[in-house]
C-alpha positions in Angstrom: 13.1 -26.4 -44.2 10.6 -26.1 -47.1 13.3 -24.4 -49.4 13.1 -28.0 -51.9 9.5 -28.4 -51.8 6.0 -26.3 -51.6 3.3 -28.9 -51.6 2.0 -31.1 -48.5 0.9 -34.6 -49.5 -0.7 -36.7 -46.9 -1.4 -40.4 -47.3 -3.9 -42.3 -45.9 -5.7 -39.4 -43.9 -8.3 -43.0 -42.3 -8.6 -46.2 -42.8 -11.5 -48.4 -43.7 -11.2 -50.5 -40.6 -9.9 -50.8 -37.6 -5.8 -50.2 -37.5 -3.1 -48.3 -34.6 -1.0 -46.6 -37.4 -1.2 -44.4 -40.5 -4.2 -42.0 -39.9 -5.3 -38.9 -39.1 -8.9 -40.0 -38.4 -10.2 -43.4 -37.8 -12.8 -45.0 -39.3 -15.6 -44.0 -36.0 -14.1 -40.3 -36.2 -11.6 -40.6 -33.3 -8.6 -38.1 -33.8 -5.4 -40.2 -32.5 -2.0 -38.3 -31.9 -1.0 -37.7 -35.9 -4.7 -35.6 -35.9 -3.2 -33.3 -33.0 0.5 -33.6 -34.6 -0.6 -32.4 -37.8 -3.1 -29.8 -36.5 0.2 -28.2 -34.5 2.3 -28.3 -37.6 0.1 -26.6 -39.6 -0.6 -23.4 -36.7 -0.2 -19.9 -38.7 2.9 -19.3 -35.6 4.7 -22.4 -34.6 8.3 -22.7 -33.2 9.5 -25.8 -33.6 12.9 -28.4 -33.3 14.5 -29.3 -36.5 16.0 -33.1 -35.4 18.5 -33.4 -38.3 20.4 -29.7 -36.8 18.9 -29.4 -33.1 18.4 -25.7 -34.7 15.5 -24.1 -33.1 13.1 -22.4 -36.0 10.0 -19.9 -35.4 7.5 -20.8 -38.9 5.4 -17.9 -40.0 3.0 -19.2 -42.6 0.8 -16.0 -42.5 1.0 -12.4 -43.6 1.2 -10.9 -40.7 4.6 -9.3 -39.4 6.0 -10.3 -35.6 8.0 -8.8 -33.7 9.6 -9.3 -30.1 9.1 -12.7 -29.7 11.1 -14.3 -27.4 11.8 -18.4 -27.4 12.6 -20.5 -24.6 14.0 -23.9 -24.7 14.1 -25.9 -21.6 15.4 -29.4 -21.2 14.2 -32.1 -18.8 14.6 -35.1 -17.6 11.7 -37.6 -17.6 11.0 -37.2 -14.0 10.7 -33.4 -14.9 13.8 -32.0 -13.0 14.8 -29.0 -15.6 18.8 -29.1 -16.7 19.1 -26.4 -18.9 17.4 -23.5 -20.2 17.9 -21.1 -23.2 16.6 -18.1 -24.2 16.4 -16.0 -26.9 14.5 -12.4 -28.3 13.4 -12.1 -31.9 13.4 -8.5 -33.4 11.5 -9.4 -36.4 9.8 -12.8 -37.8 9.0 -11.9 -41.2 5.5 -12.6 -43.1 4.9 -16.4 -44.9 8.7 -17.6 -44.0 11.2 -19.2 -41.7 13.4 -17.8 -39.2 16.3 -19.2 -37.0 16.1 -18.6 -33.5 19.2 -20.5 -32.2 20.6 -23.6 -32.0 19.9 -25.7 -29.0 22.6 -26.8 -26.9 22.6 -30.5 -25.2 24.7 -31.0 -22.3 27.3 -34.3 -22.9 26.3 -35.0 -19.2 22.9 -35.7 -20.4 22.7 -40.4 -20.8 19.0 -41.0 -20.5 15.9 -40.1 -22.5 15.1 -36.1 -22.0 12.4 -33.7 -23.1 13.4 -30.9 -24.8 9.9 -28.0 -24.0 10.3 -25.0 -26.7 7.7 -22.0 -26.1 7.3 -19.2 -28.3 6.0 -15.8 -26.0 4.9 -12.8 -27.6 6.0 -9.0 -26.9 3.0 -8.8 -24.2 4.7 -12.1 -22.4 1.7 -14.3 -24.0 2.3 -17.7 -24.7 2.2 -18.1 -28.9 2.8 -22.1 -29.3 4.4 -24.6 -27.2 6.2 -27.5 -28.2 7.5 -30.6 -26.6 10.0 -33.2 -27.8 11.2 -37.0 -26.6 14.6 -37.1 -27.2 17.8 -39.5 -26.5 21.6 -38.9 -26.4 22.3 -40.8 -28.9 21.1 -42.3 -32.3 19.6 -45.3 -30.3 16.3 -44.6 -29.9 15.3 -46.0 -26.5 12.2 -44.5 -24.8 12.2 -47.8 -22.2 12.5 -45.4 -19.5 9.2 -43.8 -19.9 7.5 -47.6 -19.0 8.9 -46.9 -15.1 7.5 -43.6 -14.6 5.2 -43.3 -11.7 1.6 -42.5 -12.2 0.5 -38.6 -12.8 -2.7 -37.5 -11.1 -4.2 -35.4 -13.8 -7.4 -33.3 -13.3 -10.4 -32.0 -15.0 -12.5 -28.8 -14.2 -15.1 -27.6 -16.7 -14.9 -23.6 -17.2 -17.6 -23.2 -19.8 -20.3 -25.2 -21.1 -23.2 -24.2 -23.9 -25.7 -26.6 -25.5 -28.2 -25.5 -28.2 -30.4 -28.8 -29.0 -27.7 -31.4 -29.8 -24.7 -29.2 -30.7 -22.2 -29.1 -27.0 -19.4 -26.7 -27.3 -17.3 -25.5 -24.5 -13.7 -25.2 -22.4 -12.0 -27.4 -19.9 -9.5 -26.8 -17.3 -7.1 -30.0 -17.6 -4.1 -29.5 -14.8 -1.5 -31.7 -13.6 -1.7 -32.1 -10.0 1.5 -34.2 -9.2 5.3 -33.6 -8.9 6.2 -35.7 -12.3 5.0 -34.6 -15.9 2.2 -36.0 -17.4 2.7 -37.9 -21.3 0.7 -38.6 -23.9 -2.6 -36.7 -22.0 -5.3 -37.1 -24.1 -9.3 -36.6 -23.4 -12.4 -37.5 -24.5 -16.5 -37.8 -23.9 -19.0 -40.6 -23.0 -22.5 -41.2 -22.7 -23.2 -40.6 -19.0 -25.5 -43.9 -18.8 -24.2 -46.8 -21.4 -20.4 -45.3 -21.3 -19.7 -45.6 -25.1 -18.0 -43.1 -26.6 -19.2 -39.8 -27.6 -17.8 -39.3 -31.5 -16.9 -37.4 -33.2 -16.1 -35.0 -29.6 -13.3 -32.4 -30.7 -10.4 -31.4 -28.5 -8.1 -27.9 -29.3 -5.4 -29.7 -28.6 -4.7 -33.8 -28.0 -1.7 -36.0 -26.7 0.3 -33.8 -24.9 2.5 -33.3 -22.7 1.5 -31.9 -18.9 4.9 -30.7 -16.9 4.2 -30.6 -12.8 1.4 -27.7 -11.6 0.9 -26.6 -15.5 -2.9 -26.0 -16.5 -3.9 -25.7 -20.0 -7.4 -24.6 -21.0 -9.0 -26.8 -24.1 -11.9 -25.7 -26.3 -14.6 -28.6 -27.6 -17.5 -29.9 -29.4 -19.5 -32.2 -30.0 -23.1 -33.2 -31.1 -25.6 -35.6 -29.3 -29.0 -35.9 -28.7 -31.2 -34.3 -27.3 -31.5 -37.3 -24.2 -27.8 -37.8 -23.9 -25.4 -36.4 -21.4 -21.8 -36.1 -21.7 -19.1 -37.4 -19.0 -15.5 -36.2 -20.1 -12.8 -37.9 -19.1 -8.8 -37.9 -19.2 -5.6 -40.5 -20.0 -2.2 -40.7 -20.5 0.5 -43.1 -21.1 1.7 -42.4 -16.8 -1.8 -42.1 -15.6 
């Protein structure tokens, strides 16, 4: 990967009106999933599933050197029962390049849609990046069975909040409280009185995926007025 090419072109960042594909913004500043896909992509340390080799690769696009990383890929079913893990330590990833960490193995036992999780952990056991796949067995590409997954009970808890007039920044606590993984979790802000959306409000992170009992901590912002109060709330495509 990015041996043939060196440039990034991205077409049709928003449209003018209202439209479900090819943006990275819409036209009221709402970031859909290709705003937090992209945003991943681009991360300075990413580890990451190449789909044409099922080769795992760490991407260093700074100039820093790492070293003693360790990457763990764990496969699931949609219910979130774990089949397989790997794992593997990194001596050295080197500055602004590419380095393979192995190449994932998937069980012939496996028939129905899985998940694959990679995580990419640091020499002080801190978690670097974390990325999740949807995957089938085959080159049929049939996700059906997500459509009879029971409901996830997902919940919010605010850690931090500071306002300075209309300027809101802060974190939130977003956990998955039920035995089955939570897809597609995605949260946003509305006005505490008429319920309209509060945009544009800016998530750290936006469409992902929530395995049972994990917690993840999400920075925000967002600007208001003065009068207004904001009520966050959470969705999913189980929830």
């Amino acid at each position: 990967m990015w041996h043939n090419c060196s440039g990034v072109l991205l077409w049709m960042s928003h449209p003018a009106w209202p439209s479900m594909v090819w943006q990275t913004y819409s036209y009221d500043c709402e970031t859909p999933g290709a705003y937090f896909g992209a945003k991943k992509a681009c991360k300075p340390l990413h580890v990451q599933l190449n789909l044409a080799t099922n080769e795992i690769d760490i991407i260093n696009a700074s100039l820093a050197f790492y070293k003693q990383l360790s990457v763990k890929a764990e496969l699931f079913t949609l219910e979130g029962k774990r089949m397989s893990i790997q794992q593997e330590q990194i001596s050295t990833v080197p500055q602004d390049g590419m380095i393979k960490a192995f190449d994932l193995i998937v069980p012939t036992k496996i028939k129905e849609v899985y998940v694959v999780r990679l995580t990419l952990i640091d020499a002080q056991h801190k978690v670097k990046d974390i990325n999740s796949y949807m995957r089938t067995p085959s080159s049929k590409e049939d996700f059906k069975g997500l459509n009879s997954l029971s409901n996830a009970v997902v919940k919010l808890s605010r850690i931090h909040l500071n306002r300075i007039g209309d300027q809101v920044n802060g974190h939130i606590r977003v956990s998955n409280r039920s035995n089955i993984p939570a897809y597609g979790v995605s949260l946003g802000c509305k006005d505490n009185v008429t319920e309209e959306p509060i945009l544009p409000c800016f998530f750290s992170d936006g469409y992902f995926l929530l395995m049972p009992g994990e917690s993840r901590t999400l920075s925000f912002h967002y600007k208001i007025s003065e009068k207004q109060k904001g009520v966050f709330y959470v969705e999913g495509y189980n929830m």
